[in-house]
C-alpha positions in Angstrom: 0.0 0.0 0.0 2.7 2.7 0.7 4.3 1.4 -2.6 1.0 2.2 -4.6 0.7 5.6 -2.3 4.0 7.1 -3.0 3.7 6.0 -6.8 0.3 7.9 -7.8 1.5 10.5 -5.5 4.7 11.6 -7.1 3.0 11.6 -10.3 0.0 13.3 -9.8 0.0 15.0 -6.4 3.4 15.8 -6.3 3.9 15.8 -10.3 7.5 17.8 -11.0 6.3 20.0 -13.3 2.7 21.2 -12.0 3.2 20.9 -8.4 7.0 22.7 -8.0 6.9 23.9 -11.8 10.8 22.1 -12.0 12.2 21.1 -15.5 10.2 24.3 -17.4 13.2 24.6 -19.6 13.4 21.6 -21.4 8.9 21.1 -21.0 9.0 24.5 -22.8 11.9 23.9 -25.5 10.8 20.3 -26.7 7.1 20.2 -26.7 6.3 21.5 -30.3 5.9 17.4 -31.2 4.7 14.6 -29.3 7.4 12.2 -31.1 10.1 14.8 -29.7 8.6 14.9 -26.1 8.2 11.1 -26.1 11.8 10.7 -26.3 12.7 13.3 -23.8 10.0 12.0 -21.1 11.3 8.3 -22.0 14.9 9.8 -21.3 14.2 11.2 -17.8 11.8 8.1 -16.7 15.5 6.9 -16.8 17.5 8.8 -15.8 15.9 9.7 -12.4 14.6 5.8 -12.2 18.6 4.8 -12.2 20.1 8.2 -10.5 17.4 8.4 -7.5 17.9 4.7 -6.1 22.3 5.3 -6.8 22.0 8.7 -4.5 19.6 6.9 -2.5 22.6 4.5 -1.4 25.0 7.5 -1.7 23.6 9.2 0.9 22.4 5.9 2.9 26.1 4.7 3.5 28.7 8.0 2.5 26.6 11.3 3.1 24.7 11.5 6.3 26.0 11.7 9.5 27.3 9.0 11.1 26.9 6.8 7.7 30.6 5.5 7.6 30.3 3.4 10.6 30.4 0.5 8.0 34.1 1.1 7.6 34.8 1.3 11.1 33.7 2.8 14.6 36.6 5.6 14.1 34.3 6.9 11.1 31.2 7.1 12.5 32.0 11.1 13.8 32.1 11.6 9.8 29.5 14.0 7.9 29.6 14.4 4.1 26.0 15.8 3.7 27.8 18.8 2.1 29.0 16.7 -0.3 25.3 16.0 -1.5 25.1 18.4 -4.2 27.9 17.4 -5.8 27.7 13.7 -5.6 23.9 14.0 -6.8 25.2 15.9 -9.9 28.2 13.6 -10.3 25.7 10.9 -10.4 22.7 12.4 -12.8 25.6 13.7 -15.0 27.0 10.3 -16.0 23.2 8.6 -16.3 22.6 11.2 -19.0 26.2 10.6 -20.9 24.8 6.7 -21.0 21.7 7.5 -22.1 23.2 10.1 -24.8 25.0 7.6 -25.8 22.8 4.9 -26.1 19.7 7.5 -27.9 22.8 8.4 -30.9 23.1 4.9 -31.3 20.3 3.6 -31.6 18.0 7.0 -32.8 19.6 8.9 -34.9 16.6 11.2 -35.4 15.8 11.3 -31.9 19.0 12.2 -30.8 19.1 15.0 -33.8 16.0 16.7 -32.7 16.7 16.3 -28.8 19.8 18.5 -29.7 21.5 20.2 -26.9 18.5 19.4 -24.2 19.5 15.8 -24.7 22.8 16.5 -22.9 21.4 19.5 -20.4 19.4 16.7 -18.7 22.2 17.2 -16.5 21.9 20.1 -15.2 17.3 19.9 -15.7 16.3 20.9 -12.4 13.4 18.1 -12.4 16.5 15.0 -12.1 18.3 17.0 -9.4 15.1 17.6 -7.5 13.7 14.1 -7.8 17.2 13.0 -5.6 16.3 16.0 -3.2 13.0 15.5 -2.5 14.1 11.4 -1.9 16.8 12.9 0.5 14.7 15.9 2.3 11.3 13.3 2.5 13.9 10.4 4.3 12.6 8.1 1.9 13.1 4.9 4.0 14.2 1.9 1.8 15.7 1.1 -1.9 12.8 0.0 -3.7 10.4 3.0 -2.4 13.2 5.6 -3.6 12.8 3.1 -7.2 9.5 3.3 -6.9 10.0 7.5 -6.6 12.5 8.0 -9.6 10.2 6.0 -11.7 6.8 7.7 -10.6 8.3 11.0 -10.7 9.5 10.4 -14.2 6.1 9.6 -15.3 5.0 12.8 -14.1 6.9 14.5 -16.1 6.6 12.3 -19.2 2.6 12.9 -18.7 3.1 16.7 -18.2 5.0 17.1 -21.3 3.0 14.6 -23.4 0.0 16.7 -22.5 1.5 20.1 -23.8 3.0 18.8 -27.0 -0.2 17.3 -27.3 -2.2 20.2 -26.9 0.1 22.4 -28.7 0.3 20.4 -31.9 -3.5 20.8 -32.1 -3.3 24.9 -31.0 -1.3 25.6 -34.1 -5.2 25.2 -36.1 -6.8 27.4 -33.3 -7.5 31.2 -33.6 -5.5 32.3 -30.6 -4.9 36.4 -29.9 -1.4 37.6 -31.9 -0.6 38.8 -28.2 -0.6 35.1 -26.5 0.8 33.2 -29.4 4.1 30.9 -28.7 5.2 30.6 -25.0 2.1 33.1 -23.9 -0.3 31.1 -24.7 1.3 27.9 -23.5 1.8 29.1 -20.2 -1.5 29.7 -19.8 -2.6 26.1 -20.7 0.4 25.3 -17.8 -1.3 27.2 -15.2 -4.6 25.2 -16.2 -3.2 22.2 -16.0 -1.7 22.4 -12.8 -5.0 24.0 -11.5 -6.6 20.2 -12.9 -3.8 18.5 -11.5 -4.0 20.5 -8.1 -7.5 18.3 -7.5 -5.8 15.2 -7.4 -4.6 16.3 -3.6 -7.9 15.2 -2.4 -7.4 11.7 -3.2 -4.9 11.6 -0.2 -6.4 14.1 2.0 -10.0 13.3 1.5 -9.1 9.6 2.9 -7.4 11.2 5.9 -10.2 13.2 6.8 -12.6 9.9 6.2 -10.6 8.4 9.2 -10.5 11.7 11.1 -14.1 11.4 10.9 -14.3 7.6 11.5 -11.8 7.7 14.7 -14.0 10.4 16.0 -17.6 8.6 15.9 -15.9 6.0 17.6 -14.4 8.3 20.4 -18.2 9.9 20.6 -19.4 6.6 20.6 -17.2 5.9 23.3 -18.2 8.8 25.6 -21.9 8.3 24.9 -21.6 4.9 26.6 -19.3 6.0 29.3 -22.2 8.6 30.3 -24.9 6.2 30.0 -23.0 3.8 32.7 -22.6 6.7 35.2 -26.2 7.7 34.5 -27.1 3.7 35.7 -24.9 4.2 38.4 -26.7 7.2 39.6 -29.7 6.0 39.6 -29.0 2.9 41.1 -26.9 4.8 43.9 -30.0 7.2 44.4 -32.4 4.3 44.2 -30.7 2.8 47.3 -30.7 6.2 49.4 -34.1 6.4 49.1 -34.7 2.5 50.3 -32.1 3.3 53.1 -34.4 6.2 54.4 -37.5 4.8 54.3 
């Protein structure tokens, strides 16, 4: 259950591009065609499903404090968290030099119309953020960071999907000379993330369900605690009155 939780979650609630607006450039730059943002969503599904879990264990057993103790009690004083940054970017920086490598190989075209964003995955604020949010949240174990690299990734591939979608079919519309190119299409963004902003209640609609639940129980609770002290009462007053007559 926390699996399935922490999966819809990071792709709709907590989707990287509606929710914290990370990875604009490359959402903005390569979603004039639904083949070109296909490839670049497939790319960062990757990327952040291999590069969260590998900083994951980074900063499991090398950053945090205290995480060396597997090398020895003498290192267990040891605190490389200000090493994060670099290690992340170290990390998301040769994912994307693999998958460059592997997209020229075996897409030609793909790789050709990717152009320079296909190698600025690196620095796309979206694959940094995913390790962040995994580091900052305290994800607890290997497969749930897996579980949200890959969810995250499909976030974004859905988010950018949508827009090239949506802007392959604007080109026919009549929009205003004023909105046209990036004007317009941050307009449809804010929109989207407006629709995407309802999908909060699937979380917090639940909790308040058991809020709700847990507190007919504690009424119900109450209402039969007074009823018992109204027997007692009564039986109490019932003997009095037998006692003085």
């Amino acid at each position: 259950m926390e699996h399935l939780e922490l999966f819809f979650k990071s792709i709709f609630i907590d989707n990287m591009v509606f929710a914290t607006f990370l990875g604009m450039c490359s959402y903005l730059a390569v979603s004039k065609k639904v083949s070109t943002a296909v490839g670049l969503g497939a790319a960062v599904i990757f990327v952040l499903a291999i590069t969260v879990p590998l900083n994951w264990l980074l900063d499991q057993y090398v950053l945090q404090p205290g995480a060396l103790t597997w090398l020895g009690p003498e290192y267990a004083s040891y605190d490389l968290s200000f090493l994060s940054f670099i290690m992340f970017i170290a990390t998301i920086a040769t994912m994307v030099q693999l998958v460059e490598i592997v997209v020229e190989k075996f897409s030609p075209s793909l790789y050709n119309s990717l152009g320079i964003f296909l190698p600025l995955i690196a620095v796309n604020c979206a694959i940094l953020g995913g390790s962040l949010f995994m580091q900052s949240r305290e994800i607890e174990t290997l497969g749930l960071a897996l579980n949200y690299g890959i969810g995250s990734g499909i976030g974004w591939f859905l988010a950018i999907l949508a827009i090239a979608a949506i802007r392959e079919k604007i080109r026919y519309s009549n929009v205003p000379p004023a909105l046209r190119g990036l004007g317009i299409t941050f307009i449809i963004t804010g929109l989207m993330a407006i629709g995407f902003m309802s999908f909060g209640g699937m979380l917090t609609g639940g909790d308040e369900e058991a809020k709700s639940e847990d507190q007919a129980a504690t009424i119900e609770v109450i209402k039969e605690d007074v009823k018992k002290e109204e027997a007692k009462l009564k039986s109490d007053l019932e003997i009095a009155e037998n006692t003085n007559k």
